[in-house]
Each structure stands twice: as C-alpha cells, then as structure tokens.
N, C-alpha and C positions, 0 to 999 in steps of 0.2 A: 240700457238693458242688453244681457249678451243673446246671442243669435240663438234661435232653440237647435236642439240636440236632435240627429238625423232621423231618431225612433221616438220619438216624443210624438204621444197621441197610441202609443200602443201600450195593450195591458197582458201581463205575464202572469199567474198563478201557477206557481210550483209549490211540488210536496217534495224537497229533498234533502237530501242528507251527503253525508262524509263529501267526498270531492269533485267527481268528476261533472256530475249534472252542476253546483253549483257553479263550479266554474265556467261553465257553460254559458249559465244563466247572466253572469255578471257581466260578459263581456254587453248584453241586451241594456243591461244596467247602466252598464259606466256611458252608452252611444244613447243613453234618455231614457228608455223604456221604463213604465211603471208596472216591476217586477214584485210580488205578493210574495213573499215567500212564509208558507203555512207551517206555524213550528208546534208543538208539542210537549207540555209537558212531562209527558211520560218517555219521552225521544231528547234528550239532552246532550248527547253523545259529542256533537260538535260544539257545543260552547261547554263541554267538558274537555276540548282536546288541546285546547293552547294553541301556541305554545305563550306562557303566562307574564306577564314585567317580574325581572330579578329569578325567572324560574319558578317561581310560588304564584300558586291562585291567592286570591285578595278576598274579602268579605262579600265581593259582588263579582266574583269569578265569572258568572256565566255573561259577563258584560267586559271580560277581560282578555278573551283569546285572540291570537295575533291571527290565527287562520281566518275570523270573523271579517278584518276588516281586508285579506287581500282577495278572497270570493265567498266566506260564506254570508255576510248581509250588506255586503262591500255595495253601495248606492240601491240597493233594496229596500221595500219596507218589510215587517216583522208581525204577521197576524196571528198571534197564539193561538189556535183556534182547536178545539178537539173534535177532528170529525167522524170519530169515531162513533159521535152520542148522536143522536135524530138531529137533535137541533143545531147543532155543530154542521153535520149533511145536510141541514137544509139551507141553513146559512151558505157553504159551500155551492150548491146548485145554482141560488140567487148573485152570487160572484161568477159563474161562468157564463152567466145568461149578457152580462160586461166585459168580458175577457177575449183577449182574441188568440190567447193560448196559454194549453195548462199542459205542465210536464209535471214525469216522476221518473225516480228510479228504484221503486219496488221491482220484486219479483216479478215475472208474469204471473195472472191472476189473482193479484191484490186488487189492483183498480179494478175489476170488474166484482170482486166481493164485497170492497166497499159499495158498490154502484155508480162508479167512477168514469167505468169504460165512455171507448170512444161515442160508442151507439146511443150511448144514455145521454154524453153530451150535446154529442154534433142536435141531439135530438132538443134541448132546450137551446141550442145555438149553433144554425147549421155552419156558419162562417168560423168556426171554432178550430183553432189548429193543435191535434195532442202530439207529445213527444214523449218516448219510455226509452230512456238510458238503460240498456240491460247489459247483464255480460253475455247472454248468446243471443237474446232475441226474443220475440214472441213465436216461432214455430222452429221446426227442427227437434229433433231426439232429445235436447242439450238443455230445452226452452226452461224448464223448471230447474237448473243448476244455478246456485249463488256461486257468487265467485266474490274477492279482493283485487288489486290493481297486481298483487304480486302473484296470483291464482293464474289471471286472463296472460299475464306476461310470458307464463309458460305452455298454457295451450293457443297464444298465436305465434307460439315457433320463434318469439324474440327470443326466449331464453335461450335458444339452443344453439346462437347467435355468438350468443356476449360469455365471456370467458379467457384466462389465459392463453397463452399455446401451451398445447398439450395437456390443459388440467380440463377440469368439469367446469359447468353452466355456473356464470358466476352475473348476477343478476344489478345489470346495468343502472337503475334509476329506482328508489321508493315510487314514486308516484309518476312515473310517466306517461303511463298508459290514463289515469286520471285526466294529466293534462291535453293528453293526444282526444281522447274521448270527449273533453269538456269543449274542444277549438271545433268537434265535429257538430256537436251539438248546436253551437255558435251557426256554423255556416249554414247547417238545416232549417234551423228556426228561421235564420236572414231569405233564404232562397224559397220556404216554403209561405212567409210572409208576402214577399213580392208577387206570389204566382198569386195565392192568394185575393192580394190589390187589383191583380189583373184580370183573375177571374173570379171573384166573390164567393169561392168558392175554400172552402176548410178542405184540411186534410187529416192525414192519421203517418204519425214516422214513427219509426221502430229502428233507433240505435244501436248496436252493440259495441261492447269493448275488444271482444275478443273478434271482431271482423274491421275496424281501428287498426287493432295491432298486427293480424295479417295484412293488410291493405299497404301498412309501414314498412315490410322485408318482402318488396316485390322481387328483386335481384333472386332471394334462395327459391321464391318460387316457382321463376324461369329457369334456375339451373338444375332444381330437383326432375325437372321434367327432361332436361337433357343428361343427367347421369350424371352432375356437375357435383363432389362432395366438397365442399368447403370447411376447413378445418378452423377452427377459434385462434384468434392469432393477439387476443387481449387488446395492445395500444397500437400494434402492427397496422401495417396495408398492407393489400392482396400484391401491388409491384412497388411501390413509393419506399424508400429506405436514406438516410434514417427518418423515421415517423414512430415517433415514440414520444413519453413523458420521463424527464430524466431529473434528478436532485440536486437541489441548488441548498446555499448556505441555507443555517435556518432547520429549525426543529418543525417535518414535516412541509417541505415547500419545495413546487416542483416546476417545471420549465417543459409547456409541450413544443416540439418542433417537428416542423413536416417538411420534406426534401422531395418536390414534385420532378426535379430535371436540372440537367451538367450546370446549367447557368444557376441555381437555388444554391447547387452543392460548393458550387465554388467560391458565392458568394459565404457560403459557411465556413470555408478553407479560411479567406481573408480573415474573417471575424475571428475563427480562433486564434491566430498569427500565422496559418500557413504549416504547421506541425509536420513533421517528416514523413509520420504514420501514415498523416493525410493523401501523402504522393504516389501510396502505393497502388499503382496500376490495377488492383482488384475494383479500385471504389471509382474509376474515371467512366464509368456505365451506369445506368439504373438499374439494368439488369446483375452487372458485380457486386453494386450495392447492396439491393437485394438480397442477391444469395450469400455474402455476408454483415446480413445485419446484426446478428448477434454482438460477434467481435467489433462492430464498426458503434453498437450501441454502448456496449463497456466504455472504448476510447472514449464519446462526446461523454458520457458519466463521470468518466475523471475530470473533465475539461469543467463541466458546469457545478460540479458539487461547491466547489467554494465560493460560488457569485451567489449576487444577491439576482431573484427570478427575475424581480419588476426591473432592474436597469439591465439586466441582459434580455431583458425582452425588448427594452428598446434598443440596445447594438446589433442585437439578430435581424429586425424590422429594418434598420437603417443601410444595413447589408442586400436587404431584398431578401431573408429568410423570411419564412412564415414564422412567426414563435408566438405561444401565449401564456405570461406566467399563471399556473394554476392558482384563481383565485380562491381565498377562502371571504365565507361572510360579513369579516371585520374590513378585509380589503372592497368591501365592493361597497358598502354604505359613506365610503370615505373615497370613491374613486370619482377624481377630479374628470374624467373625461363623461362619465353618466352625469356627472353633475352639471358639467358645463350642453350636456342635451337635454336637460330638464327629466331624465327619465326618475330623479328619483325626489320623492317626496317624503316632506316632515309632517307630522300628522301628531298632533295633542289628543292622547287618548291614557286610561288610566293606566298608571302608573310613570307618568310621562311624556314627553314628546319620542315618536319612535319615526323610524326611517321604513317608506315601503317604496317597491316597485310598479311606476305606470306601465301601462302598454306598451311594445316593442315597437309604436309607427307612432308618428306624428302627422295630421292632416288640418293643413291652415285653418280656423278657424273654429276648428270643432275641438273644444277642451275634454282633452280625456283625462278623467285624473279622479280619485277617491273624495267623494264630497261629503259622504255622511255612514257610517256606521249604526246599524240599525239595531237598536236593544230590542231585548225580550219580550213581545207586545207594545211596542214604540205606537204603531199605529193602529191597535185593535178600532179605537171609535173613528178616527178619519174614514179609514177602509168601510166600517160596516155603515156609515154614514153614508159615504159620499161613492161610493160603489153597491154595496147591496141594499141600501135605502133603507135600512133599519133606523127607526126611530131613538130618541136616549130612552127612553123606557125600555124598550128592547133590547139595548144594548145594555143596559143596565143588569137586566134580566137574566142575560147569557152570564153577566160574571158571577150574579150572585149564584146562578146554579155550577159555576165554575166550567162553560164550556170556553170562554176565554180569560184568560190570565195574563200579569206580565210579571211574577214574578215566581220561582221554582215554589213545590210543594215545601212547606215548613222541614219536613223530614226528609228531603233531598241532601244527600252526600255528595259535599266536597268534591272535585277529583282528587 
C-alpha cells in the first residue's frame, strides 16, 4: 500500500470556473486533498473550452477537453449540483458543515446573494476556511470590476512592461497571470490550513489577480518612486548584450542566448570560430557590448540562422554560454531530458493516449502525478452519501427534479 498523500484527510468545495482558481485548487488535489468541485449545468464553459483530440469535440465533448485533465478536474471529484434551486443550497450548506474549505471566484457579492458568504458559513462551521479569487478584491473603488487574465495584465502595470524597443505594450503570456494567481491561491490555502491546525480556528482570504500581478514588477515599482523611466527593450537586458533570441535553420525556430560577462562572451567567440568582427575592441566590455547591441545582434543572426537551434544549443552550453533553443510543443512532449526526470506523463483518455505535464519539483516519496480525470457528475451519489449523508432516496430525488445531473441538457450546443 503506498504511503498517503501530505493533504489526505482534508476536504475542499469549490465553485469555479475558467483558470486561475482551478488551478489553484489542483495543486490541493494532486498533494491528496479531497477537492468537490461544484459544476453546473448551465456553466459548461470550461469543458466547452478544449482544447479537443484531432482538434474536433467528439459525441461526449464535455468529457474531452485537454484543459480538464491539467487543472480543471485534474484529481478532483465532479458534483453537478445546481445551487442555484433551494434544494441544491441546501444540499450545499450540509457539504460545508464537512468541509474545511470552500473557495470561488465569482464577483464580489455573488456568494453573499447566493447565501454563501463567509458569515453564513463560518456560522454552520466555525473551522471553515473561505477563499475568493478576484480580480481586485472584495473592498476598494475597483471591488465590483470583472476583469480576464489579459484585462488584470494591463492594470497591474505588467503590460507596460513587455513590448519591443521602441514599439507599444505587446502582451507577454495568454494566461499568466491565471497561473501566477492559481500558485497564490495554492500557498494561501496550504498556510491558512496549517494556522488553522494550529489554532482551530477558520479564516476568510480575499485574493486578487490584479495585486498578483503588481506583487510580480516589484523593480518598476521601486524605480517609479525614484524617477527611474524604464523603456521596453522586447528580448533585451537593462546591461547584459548579446541577450536576445536569434533564427536558426528551420521554418520558425529560434535560439535564445544571454551574455552575462568577458568570460560568457568569449566563450561565444570560440564557439563561433573566433570571427574577425568578433575582435573588434567595442565588444571586449559589457558596457561596449551593450551600447552596441543592435549591430552585435545582426552579426550572431547571421552566424546562427543556418544551425539547427537543439544542437547549437548544446555547443553554446558546452562553451559555457547560456543558450536555449526556443521550444515549440512537438519539441517538448518528445524531450528526452523531461523524460528522463519523469516530468512528463502518458495518460489514456479519449480519443487516445495523450502527453501532460507533472509538477516542476519532485519530493521522495510523495507521487505527484494526474490519477484520475473527473467527468461530469463522476461522484454526484459518493459525495452526497458519504459527505452530506443524503440517503439513495434522496439522492435519487435531487435528479429526478434535475438538481444534480451528469450529463448536459438534451439541447446543449456542441462547442
């Protein structure tokens, strides 16, 4: 029998949706936690989102999206439940009276319309810890603003960040601020847990994404306050030259390389054969380097255009350069160096066996890895058994009035 999981013994009810809270949630998941996650018929959005086997949804689409199994029910269970109807809410109250925390990320004041909030909880279970993923928060001017991951990127000041030299805000990552959000949420729940254990005592957290993403560009913060203006410099460093991404053989494939000091740069000298250009007395500085990176970035662009990225990434490395060839998604599911750390995993689901990504750490004995993918109402009668103590009559009861379900409404649309 393998050893239990570090959060095994705790219970999670969430109401969420699109990314950032799930992901959140699953890291609780994947370390043991028994994570409820309360879906919706009428809320289908994310096992509408893919992405799908061959590109196309299948006849059981909403049991087919690839986002499903890396955080949205990725070691979860799936309790269809509409809490929207009385009996749905009351069902729901009888699960947190069991739970030792329930997150969402609605707007501010949903949970407390539903009758959600903390006061109503902590009140049928003072030990109860809530968490609300926002984009600003529950207080401040801002509190009732919705936002998206690419919304919050530009009012925490990343956008104004990321961009070429000399052009406009050219916006770094789809979904970063998701995952930056999702890693906070993570460490909240673990830290507000333990306080928790140690003093039986529940809490109330209030997440943002857009204080995340400020939290992230501490540097402009400190220099806005000194009169510091920092201009977008794209793949540039503020002193580091060359530090750029340059084009290698190959339709779309590119080669990053960063030149921190004389000993990196000379090691780069070797590696290209030592080239004439190379000896010119501007570049034997970090500071000459520098100040001409432009022309010093043309030169290494001739030099690298014709290699192939992955083996001059390793003669750059072997040189003592930094270099990494820009991977694409075909390269990384077939990269023998993730494979040979176990980080990547084969997983039989439909339309195939597919390739996902474990966790970035490894910790002896404690298996982190995707064990079960959870469908649409998978566990409507466990949960309401064996957590809210609903009878099969009961439960029987709830479907025929359609407050739990596990499969879409008849006239449900395709994505």
């Amino acid at each position: 029998m393998s050893a239990p999981l570090p959060l095994q013994g705790i219970r999670v009810l969430t109401l969420e949706q699109v990314h950032a809270l799930p992901w959140g949630t699953s890291f609780l998941a994947d370390l043991g936690a028994q994570v409820i996650r309360i879906e919706s018929l009428g809320h289908l959005q994310d096992r509408k989102s893919g992405p799908f086997p061959n590109g196309k949804p299948g006849p059981q689409w909403w049991e087919e999206g690839g986002n499903l199994a890396y955080f949205g029910t990725r070691n979860k269970q799936s309790l269809c439940l509409e809490v929207t109807a009385p009996a749905g809410k009351a069902v729901f109250y009888k699960l947190v009276k069991h739970c030792d925390v329930v997150t969402d990320n609605f707007r501010p004041g949903t949970m407390r319309r539903l009758g959600f909030d903390h006061e109503k909880l902590a009140a049928i279970n003072p030990r109860i810890i809530t968490l609300s993923s926002t984009a600003f928060g529950y207080t401040g001017p801002w509190q009732s603003a919705g936002s998206r991951a690419r919304t919050v990127d530009a009012t925490s000041g990343m956008s104004s960040l990321t961009g070429y030299e000399g052009g406009p805000s050219v916006r770094a990552s789809n979904n970063y601020m998701d995952h930056s959000t999702g890693n906070n949420v993570a460490y909240a729940l673990l830290l507000a847990i333990y306080r928790r254990n140690k003093t039986g005592k529940g809490v109330r957290i209030d997440l943002t994404m857009q204080e995340t993403g400020v939290s992230c560009i501490g540097p402009a913060i400190l220099e806005a306050q000194r009169g510091i203006k920092r201009e977008r410099l794209g793949c540039a460093h503020l002193w580091k030259s060359p530090h750029n991404v340059y084009p290698c053989a190959g339709e779309d494939r590119w080669i990053a390389i960063a030149v921190a000091n004389d000993t990196e740069w000379a090691g780069l000298k070797q590696a290209m054969g030592a080239p004439a250009w190379a000896q010119d007395a501007r570049y034997n500085t970090v500071a000459g380097r520098w100040q001409h990176r432009h022309e010093l970035d043309k030169k290494i662009a001739e030099w690298t255009a014709p290699q192939d990225n992955l083996a001059l990434t390793g003669t750059l490395q072997a040189a003592g350069v930094c270099a990494g060839a820009a991977m694409k998604g075909e390269d990384l599911i077939n990269d023998p160096h993730l494979r040979a750390r176990g980080f990547l995993q084969d997983m039989k689901r439909a339309g195939g066996t597919r390739v996902y990504a474990k966790r970035p750490f490894t910790i002896p004995g404690i298996p982190i890895e995707i064990r079960h993918v959870a469908k649409l109402g998978e566990h409507n009668e466990s949960v309401l058994r064996e957590v809210a103590g609903l009878s099969d009559a009961e439960i029987r009861a709830l479907a025929d009035e359609g407050v739990i379900a596990d499969t879409p409404h008849a006239d449900e649309k395709a994505p």
